[in-house]
mmCIF file of the protein (N, C-alpha, C, O) and its ligand, coordinates in Angstrom:
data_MODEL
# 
_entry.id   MODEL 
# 
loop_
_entity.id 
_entity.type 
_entity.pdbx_number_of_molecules 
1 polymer     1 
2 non-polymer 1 
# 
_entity_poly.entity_id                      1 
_entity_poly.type                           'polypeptide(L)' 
_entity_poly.nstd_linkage                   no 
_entity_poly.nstd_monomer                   no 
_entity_poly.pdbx_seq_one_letter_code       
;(UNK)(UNK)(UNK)(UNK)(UNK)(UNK)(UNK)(UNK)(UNK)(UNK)(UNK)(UNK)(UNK)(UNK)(UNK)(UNK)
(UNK)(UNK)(UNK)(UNK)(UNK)(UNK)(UNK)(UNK)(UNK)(UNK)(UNK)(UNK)(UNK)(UNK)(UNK)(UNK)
(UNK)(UNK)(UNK)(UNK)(UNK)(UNK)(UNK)(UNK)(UNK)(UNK)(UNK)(UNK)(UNK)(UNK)(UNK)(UNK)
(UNK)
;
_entity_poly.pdbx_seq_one_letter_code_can   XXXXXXXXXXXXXXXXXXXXXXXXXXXXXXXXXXXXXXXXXXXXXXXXX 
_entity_poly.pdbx_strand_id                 A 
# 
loop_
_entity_poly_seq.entity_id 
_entity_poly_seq.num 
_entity_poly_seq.mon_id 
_entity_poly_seq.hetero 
1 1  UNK n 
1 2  UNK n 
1 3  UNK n 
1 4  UNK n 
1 5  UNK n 
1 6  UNK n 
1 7  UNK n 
1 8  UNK n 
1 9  UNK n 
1 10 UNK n 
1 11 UNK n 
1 12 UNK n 
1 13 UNK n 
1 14 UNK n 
1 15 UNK n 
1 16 UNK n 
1 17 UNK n 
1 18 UNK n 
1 19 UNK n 
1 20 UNK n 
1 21 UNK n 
1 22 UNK n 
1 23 UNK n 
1 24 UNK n 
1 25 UNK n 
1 26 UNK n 
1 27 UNK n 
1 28 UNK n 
1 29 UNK n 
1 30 UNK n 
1 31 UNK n 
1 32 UNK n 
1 33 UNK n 
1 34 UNK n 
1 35 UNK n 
1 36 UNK n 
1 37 UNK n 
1 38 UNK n 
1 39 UNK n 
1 40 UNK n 
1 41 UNK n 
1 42 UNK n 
1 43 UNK n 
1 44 UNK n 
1 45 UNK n 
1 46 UNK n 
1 47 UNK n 
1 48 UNK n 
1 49 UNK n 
# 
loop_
_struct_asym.id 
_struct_asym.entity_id 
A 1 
B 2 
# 
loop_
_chem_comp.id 
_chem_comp.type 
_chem_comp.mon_nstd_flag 
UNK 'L-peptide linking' . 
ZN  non-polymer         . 
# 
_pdbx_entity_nonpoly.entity_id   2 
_pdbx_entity_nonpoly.name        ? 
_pdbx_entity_nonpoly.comp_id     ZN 
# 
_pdbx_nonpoly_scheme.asym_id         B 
_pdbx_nonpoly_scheme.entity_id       2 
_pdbx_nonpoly_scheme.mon_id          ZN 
_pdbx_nonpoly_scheme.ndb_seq_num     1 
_pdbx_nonpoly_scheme.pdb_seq_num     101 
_pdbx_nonpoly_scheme.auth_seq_num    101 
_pdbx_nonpoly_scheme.pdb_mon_id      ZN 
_pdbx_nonpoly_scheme.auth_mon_id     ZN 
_pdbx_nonpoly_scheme.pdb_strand_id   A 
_pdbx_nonpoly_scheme.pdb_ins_code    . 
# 
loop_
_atom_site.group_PDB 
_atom_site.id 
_atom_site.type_symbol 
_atom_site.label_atom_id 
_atom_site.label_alt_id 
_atom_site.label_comp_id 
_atom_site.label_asym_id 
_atom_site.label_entity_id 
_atom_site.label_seq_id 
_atom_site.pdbx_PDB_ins_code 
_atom_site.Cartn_x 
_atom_site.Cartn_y 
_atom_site.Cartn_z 
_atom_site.occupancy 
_atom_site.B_iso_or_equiv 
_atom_site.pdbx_formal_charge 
_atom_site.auth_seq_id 
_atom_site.auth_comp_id 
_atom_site.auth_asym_id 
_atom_site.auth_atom_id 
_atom_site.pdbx_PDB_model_num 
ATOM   1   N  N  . UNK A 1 1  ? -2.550  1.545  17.592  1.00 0.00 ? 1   UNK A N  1 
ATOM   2   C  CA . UNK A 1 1  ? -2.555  1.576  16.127  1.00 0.00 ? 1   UNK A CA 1 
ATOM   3   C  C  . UNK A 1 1  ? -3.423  0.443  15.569  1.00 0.00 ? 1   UNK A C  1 
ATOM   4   O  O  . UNK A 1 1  ? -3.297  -0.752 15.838  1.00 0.00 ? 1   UNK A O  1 
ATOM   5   N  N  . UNK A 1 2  ? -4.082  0.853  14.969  1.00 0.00 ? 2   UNK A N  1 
ATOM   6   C  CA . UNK A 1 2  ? -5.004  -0.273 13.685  1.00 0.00 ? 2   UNK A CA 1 
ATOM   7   C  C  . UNK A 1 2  ? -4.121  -0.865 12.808  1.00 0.00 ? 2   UNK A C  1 
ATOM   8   O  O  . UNK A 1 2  ? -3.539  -0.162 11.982  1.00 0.00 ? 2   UNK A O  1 
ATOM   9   N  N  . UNK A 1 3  ? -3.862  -2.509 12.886  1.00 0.00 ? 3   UNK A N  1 
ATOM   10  C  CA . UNK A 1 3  ? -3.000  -2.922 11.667  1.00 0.00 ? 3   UNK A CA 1 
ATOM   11  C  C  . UNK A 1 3  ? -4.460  -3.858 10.627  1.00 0.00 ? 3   UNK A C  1 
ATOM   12  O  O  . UNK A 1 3  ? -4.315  -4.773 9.817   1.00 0.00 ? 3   UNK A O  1 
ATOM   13  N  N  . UNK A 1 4  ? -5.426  -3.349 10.962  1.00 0.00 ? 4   UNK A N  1 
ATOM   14  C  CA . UNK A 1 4  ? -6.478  -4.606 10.599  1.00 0.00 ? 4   UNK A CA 1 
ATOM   15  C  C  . UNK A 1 4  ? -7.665  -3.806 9.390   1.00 0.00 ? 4   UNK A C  1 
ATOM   16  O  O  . UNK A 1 4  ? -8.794  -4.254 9.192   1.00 0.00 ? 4   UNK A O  1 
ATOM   17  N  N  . UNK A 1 5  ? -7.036  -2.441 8.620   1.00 0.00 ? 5   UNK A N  1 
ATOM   18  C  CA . UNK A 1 5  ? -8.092  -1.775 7.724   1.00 0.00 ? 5   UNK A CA 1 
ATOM   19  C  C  . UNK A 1 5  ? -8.473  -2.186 6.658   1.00 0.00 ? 5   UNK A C  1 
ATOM   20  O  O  . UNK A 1 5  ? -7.729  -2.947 6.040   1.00 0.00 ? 5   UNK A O  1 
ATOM   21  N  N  . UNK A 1 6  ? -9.740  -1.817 6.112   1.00 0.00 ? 6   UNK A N  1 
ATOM   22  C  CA . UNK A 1 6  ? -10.134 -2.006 4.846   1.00 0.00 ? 6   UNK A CA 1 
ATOM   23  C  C  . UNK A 1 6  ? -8.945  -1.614 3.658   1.00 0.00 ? 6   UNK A C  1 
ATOM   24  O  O  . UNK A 1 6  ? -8.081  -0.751 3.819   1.00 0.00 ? 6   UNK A O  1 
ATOM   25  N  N  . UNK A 1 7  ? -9.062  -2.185 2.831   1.00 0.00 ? 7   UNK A N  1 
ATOM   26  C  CA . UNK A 1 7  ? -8.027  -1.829 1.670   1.00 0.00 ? 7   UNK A CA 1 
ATOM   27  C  C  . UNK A 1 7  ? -6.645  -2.184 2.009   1.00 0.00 ? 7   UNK A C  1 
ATOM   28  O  O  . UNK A 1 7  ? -6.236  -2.944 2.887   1.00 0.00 ? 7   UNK A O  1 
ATOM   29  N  N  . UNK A 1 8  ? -5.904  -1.380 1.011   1.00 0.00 ? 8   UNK A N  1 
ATOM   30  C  CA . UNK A 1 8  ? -4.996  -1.728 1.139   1.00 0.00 ? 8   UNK A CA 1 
ATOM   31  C  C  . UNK A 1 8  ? -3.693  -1.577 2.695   1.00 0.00 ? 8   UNK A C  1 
ATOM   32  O  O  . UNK A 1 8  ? -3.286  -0.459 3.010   1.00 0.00 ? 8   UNK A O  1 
ATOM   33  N  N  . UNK A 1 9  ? -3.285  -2.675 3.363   1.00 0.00 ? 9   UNK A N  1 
ATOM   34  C  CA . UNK A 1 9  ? -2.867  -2.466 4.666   1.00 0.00 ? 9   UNK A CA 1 
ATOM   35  C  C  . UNK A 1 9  ? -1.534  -2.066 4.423   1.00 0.00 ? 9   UNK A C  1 
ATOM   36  O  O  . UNK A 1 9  ? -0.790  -2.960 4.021   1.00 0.00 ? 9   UNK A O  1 
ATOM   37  N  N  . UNK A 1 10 ? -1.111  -1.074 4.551   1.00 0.00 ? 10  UNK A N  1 
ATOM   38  C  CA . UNK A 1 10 ? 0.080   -0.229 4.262   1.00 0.00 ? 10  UNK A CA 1 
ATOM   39  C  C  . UNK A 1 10 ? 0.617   0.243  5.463   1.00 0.00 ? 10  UNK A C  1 
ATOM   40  O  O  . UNK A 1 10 ? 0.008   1.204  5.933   1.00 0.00 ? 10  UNK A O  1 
ATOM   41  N  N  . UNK A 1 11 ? 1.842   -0.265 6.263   1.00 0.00 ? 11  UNK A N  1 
ATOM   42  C  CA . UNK A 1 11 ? 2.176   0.366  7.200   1.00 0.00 ? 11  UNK A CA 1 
ATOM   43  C  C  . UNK A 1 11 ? 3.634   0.709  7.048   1.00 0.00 ? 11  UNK A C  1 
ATOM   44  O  O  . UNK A 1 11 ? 4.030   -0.199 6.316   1.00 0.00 ? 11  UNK A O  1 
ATOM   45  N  N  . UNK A 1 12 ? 4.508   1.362  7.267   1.00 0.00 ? 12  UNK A N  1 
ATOM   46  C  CA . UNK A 1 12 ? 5.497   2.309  7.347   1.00 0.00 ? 12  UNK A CA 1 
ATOM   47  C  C  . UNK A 1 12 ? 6.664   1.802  6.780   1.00 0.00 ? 12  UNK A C  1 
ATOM   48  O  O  . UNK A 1 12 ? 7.299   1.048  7.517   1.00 0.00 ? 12  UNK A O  1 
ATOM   49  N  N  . UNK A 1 13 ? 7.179   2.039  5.519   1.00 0.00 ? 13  UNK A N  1 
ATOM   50  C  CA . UNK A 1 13 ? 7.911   0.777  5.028   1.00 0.00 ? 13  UNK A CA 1 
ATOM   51  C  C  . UNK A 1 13 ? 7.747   -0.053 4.080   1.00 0.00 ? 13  UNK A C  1 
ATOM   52  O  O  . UNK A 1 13 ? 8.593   -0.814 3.612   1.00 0.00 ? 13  UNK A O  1 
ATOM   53  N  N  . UNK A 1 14 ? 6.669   0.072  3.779   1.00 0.00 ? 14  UNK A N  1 
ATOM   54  C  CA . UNK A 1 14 ? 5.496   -1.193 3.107   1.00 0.00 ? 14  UNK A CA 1 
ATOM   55  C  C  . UNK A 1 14 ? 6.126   -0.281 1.493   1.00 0.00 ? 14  UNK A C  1 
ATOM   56  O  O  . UNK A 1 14 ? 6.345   0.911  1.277   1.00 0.00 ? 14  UNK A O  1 
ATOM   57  N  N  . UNK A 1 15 ? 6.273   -1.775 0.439   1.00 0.00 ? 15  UNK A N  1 
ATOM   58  C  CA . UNK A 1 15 ? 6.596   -1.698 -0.595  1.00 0.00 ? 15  UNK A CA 1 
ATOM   59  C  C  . UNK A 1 15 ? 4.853   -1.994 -1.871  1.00 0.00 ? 15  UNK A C  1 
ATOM   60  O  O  . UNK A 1 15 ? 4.237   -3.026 -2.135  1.00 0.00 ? 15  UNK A O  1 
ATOM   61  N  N  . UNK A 1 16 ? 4.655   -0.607 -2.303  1.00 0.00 ? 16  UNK A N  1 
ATOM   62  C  CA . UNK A 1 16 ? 3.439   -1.056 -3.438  1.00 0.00 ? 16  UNK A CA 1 
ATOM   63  C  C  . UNK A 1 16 ? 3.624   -1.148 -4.846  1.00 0.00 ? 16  UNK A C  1 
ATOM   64  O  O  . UNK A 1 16 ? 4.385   -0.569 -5.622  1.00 0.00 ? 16  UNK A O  1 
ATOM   65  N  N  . UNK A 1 17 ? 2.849   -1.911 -4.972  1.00 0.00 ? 17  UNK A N  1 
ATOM   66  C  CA . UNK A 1 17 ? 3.220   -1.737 -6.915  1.00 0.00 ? 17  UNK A CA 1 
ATOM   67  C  C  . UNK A 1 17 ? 1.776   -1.860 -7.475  1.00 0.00 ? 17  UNK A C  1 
ATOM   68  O  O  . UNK A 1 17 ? 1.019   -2.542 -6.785  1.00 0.00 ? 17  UNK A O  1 
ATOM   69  N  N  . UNK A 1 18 ? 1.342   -1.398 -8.439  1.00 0.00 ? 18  UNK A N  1 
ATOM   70  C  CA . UNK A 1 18 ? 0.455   -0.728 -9.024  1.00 0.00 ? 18  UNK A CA 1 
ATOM   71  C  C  . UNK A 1 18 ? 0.233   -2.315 -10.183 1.00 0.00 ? 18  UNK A C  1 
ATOM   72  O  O  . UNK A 1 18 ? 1.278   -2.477 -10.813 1.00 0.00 ? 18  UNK A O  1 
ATOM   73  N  N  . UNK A 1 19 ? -0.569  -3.129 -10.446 1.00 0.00 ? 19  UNK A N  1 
ATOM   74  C  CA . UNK A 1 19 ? -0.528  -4.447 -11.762 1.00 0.00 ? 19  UNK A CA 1 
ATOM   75  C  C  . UNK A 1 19 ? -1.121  -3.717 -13.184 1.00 0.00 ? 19  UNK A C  1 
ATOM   76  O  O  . UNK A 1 19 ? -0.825  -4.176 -14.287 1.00 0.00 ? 19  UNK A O  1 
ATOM   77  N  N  . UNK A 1 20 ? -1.861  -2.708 -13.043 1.00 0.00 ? 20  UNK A N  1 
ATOM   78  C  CA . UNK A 1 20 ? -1.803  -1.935 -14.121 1.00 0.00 ? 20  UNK A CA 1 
ATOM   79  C  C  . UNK A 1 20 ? -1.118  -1.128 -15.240 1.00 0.00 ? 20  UNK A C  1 
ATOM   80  O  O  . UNK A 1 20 ? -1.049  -1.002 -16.462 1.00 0.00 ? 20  UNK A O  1 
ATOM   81  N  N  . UNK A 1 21 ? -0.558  -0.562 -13.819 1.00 0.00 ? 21  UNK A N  1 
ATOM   82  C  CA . UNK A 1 21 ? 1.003   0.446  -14.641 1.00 0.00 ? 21  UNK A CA 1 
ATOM   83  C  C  . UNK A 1 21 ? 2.011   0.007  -14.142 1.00 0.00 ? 21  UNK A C  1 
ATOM   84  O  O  . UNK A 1 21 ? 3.043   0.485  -14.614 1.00 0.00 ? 21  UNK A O  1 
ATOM   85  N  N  . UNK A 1 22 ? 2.166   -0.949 -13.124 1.00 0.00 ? 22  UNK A N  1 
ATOM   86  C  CA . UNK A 1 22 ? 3.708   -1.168 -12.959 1.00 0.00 ? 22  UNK A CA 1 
ATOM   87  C  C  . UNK A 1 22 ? 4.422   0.097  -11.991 1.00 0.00 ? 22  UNK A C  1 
ATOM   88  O  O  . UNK A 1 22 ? 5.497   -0.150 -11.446 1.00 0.00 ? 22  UNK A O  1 
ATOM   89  N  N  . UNK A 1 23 ? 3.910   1.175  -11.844 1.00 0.00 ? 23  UNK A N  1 
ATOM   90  C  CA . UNK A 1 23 ? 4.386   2.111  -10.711 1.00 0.00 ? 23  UNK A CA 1 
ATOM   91  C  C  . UNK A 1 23 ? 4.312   1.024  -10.107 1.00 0.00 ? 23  UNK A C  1 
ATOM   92  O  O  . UNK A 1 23 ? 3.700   -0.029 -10.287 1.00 0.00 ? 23  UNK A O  1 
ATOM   93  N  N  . UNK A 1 24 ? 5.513   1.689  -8.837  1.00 0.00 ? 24  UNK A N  1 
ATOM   94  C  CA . UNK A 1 24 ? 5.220   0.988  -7.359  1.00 0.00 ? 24  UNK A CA 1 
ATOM   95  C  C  . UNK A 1 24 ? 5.856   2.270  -6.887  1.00 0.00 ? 24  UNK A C  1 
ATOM   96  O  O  . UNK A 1 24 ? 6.404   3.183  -7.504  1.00 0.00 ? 24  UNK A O  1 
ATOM   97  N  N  . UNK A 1 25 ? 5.538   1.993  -5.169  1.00 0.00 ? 25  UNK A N  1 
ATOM   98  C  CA . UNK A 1 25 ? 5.601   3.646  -4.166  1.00 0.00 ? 25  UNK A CA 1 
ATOM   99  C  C  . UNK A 1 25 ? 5.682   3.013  -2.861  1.00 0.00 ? 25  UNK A C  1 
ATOM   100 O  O  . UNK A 1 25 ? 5.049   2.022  -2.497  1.00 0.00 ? 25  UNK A O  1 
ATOM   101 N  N  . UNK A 1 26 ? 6.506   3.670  -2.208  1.00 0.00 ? 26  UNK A N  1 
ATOM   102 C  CA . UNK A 1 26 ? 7.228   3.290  -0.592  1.00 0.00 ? 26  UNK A CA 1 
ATOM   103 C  C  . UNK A 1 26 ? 6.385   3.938  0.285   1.00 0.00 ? 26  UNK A C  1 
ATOM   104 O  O  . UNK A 1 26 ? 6.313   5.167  0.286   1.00 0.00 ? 26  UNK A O  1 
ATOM   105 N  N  . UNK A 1 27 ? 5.956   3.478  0.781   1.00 0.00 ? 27  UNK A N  1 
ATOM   106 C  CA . UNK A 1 27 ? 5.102   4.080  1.989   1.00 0.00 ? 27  UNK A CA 1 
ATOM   107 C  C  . UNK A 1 27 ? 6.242   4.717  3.397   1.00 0.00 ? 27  UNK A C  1 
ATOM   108 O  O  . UNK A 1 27 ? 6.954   4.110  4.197   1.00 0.00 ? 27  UNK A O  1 
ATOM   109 N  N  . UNK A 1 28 ? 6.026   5.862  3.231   1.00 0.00 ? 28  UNK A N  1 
ATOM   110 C  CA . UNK A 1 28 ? 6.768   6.360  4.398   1.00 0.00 ? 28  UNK A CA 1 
ATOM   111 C  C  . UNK A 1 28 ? 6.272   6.604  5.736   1.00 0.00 ? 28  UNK A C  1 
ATOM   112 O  O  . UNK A 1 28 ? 6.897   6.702  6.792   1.00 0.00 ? 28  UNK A O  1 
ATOM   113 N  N  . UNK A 1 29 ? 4.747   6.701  5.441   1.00 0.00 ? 29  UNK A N  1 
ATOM   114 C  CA . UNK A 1 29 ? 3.760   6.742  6.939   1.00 0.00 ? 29  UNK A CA 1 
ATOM   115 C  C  . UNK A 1 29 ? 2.467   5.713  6.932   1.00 0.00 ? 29  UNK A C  1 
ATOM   116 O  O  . UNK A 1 29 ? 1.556   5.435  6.152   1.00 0.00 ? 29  UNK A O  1 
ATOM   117 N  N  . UNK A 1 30 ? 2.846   5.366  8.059   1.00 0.00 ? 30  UNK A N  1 
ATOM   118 C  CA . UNK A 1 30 ? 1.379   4.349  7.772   1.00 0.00 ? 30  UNK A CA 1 
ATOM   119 C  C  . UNK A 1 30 ? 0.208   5.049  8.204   1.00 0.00 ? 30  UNK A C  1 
ATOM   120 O  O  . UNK A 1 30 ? 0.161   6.070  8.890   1.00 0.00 ? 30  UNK A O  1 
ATOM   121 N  N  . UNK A 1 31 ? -0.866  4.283  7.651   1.00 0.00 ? 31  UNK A N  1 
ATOM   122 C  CA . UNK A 1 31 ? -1.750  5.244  7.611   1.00 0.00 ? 31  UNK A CA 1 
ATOM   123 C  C  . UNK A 1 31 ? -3.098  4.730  7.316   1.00 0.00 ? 31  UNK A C  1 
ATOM   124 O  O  . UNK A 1 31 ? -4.038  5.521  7.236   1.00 0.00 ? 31  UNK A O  1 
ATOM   125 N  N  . UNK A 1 32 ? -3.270  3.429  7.144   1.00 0.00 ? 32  UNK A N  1 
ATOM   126 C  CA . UNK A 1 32 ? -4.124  2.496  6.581   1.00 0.00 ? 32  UNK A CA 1 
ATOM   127 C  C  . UNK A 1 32 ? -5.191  2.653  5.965   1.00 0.00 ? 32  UNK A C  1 
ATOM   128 O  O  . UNK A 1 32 ? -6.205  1.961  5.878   1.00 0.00 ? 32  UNK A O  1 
ATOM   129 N  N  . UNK A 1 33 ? -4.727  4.148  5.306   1.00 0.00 ? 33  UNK A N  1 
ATOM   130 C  CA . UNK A 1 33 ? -5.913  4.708  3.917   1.00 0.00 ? 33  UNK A CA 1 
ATOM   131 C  C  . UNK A 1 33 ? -5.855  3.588  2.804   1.00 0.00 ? 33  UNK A C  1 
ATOM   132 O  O  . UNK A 1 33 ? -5.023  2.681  2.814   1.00 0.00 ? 33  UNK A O  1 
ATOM   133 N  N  . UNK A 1 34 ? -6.984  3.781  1.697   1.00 0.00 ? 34  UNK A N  1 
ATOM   134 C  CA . UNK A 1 34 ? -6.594  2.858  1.124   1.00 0.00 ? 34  UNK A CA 1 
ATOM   135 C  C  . UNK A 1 34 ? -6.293  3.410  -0.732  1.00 0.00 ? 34  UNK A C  1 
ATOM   136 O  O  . UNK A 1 34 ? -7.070  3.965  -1.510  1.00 0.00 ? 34  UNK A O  1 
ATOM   137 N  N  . UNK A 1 35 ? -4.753  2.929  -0.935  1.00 0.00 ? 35  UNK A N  1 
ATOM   138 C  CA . UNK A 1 35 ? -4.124  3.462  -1.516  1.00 0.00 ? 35  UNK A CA 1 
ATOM   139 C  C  . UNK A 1 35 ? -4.047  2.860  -3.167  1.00 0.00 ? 35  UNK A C  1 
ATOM   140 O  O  . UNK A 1 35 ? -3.425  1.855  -3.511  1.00 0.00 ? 35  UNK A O  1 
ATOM   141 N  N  . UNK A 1 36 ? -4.715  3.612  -3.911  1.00 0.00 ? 36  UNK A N  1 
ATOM   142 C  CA . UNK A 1 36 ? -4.593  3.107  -5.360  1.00 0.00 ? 36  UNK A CA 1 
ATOM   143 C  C  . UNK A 1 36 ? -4.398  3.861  -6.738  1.00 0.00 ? 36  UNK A C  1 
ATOM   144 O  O  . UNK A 1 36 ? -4.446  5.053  -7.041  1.00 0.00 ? 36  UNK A O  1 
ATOM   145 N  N  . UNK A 1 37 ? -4.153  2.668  -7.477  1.00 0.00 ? 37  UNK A N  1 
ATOM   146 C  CA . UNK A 1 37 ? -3.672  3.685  -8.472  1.00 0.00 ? 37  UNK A CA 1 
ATOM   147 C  C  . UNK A 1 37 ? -4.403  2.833  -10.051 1.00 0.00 ? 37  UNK A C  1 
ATOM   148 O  O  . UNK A 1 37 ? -4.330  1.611  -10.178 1.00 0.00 ? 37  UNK A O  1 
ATOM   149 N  N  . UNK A 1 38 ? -4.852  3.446  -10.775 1.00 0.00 ? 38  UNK A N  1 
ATOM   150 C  CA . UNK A 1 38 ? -5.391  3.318  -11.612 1.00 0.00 ? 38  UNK A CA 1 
ATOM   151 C  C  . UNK A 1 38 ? -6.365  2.677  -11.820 1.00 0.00 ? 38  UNK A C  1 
ATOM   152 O  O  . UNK A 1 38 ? -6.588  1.973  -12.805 1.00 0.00 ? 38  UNK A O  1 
ATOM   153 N  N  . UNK A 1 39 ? -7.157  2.899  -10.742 1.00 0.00 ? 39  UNK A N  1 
ATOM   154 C  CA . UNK A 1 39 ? -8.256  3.189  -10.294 1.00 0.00 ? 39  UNK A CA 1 
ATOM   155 C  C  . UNK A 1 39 ? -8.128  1.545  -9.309  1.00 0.00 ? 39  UNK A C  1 
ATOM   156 O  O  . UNK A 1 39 ? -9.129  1.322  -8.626  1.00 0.00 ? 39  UNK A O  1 
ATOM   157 N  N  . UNK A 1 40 ? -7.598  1.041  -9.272  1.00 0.00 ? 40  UNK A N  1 
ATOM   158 C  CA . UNK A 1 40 ? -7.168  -0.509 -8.434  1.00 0.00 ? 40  UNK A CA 1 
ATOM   159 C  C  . UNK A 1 40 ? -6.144  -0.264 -7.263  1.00 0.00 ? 40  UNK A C  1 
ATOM   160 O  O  . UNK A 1 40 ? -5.376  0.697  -7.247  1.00 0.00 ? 40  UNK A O  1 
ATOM   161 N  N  . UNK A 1 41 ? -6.205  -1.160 -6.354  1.00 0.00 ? 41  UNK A N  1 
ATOM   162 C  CA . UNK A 1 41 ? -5.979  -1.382 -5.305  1.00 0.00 ? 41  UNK A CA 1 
ATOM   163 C  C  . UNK A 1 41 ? -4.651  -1.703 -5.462  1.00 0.00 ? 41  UNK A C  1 
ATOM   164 O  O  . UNK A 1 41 ? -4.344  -2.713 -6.095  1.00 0.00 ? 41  UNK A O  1 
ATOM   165 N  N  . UNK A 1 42 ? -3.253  -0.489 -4.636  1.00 0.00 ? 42  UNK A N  1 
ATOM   166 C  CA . UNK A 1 42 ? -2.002  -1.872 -4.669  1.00 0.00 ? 42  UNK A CA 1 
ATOM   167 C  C  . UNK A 1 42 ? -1.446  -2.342 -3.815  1.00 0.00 ? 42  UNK A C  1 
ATOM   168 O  O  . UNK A 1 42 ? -1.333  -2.095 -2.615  1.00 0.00 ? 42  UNK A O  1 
ATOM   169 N  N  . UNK A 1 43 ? -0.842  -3.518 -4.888  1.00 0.00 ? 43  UNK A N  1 
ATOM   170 C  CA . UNK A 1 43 ? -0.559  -4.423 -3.979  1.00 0.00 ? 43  UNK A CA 1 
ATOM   171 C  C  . UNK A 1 43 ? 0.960   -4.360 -3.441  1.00 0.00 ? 43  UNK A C  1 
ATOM   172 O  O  . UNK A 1 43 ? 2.043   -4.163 -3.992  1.00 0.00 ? 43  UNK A O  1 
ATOM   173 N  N  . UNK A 1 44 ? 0.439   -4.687 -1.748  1.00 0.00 ? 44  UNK A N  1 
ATOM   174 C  CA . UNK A 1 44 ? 1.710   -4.740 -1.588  1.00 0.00 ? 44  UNK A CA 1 
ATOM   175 C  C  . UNK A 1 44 ? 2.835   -6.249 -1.713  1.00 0.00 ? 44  UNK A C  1 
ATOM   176 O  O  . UNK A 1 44 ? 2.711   -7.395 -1.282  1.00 0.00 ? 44  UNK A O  1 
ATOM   177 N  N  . UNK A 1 45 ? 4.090   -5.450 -2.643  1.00 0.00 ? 45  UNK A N  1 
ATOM   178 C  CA . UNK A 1 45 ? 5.161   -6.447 -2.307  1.00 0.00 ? 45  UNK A CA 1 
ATOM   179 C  C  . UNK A 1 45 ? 5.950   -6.908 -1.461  1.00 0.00 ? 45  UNK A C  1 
ATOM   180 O  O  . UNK A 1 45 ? 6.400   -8.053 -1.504  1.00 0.00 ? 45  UNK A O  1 
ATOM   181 N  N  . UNK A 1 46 ? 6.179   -6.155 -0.687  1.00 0.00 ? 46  UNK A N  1 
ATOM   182 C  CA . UNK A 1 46 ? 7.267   -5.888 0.333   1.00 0.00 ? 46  UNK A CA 1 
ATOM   183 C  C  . UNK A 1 46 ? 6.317   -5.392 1.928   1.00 0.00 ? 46  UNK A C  1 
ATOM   184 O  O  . UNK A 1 46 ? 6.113   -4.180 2.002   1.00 0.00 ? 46  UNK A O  1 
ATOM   185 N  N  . UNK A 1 47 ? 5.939   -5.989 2.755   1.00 0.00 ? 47  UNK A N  1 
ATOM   186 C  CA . UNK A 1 47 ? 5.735   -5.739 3.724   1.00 0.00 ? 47  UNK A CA 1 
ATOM   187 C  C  . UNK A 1 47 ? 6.642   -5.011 5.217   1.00 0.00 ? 47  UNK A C  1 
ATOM   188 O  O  . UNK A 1 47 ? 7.391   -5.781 5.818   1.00 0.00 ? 47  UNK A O  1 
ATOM   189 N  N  . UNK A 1 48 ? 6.512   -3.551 5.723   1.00 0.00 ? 48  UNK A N  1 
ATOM   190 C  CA . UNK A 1 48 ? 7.325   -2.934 6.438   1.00 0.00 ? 48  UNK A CA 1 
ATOM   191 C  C  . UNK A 1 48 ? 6.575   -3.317 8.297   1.00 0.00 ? 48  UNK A C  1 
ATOM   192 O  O  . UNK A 1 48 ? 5.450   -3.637 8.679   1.00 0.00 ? 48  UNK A O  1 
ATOM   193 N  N  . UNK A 1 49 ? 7.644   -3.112 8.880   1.00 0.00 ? 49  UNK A N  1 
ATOM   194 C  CA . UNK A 1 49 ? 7.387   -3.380 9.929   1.00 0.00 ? 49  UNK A CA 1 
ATOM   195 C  C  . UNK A 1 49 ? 6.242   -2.705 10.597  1.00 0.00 ? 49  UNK A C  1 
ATOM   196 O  O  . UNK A 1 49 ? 5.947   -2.992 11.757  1.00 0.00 ? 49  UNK A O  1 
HETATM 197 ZN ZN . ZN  B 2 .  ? -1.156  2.428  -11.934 1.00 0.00 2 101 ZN  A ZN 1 
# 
């Protein structure tokens, strides 16, 4: 597994929140696409194992 991708590093678990809108979204699969929302990068709060 790649824990080392461009963007946002999201792995299985991983807590995001959006600084634009304030969404945030649980990552259920990692996947180390890179995941954004309003038109920005989020960030993660909560890091999953
Ligand atoms: Zn947003």
């Amino acid at each position: 597994m790649s824990d080392n991708t461009p963007g946002t590093q999201a792995s299985g678990g991983s807590r995001l929140r959006c600084n634009e809108c304030g969404s945030e979204a649980i990552v259920t699969t990692a996947g180390g696409s890179s995941l954004t929302c309003c038109g920005v990068p989020l960030e993660i709060t909560f890091a999953g194992s």
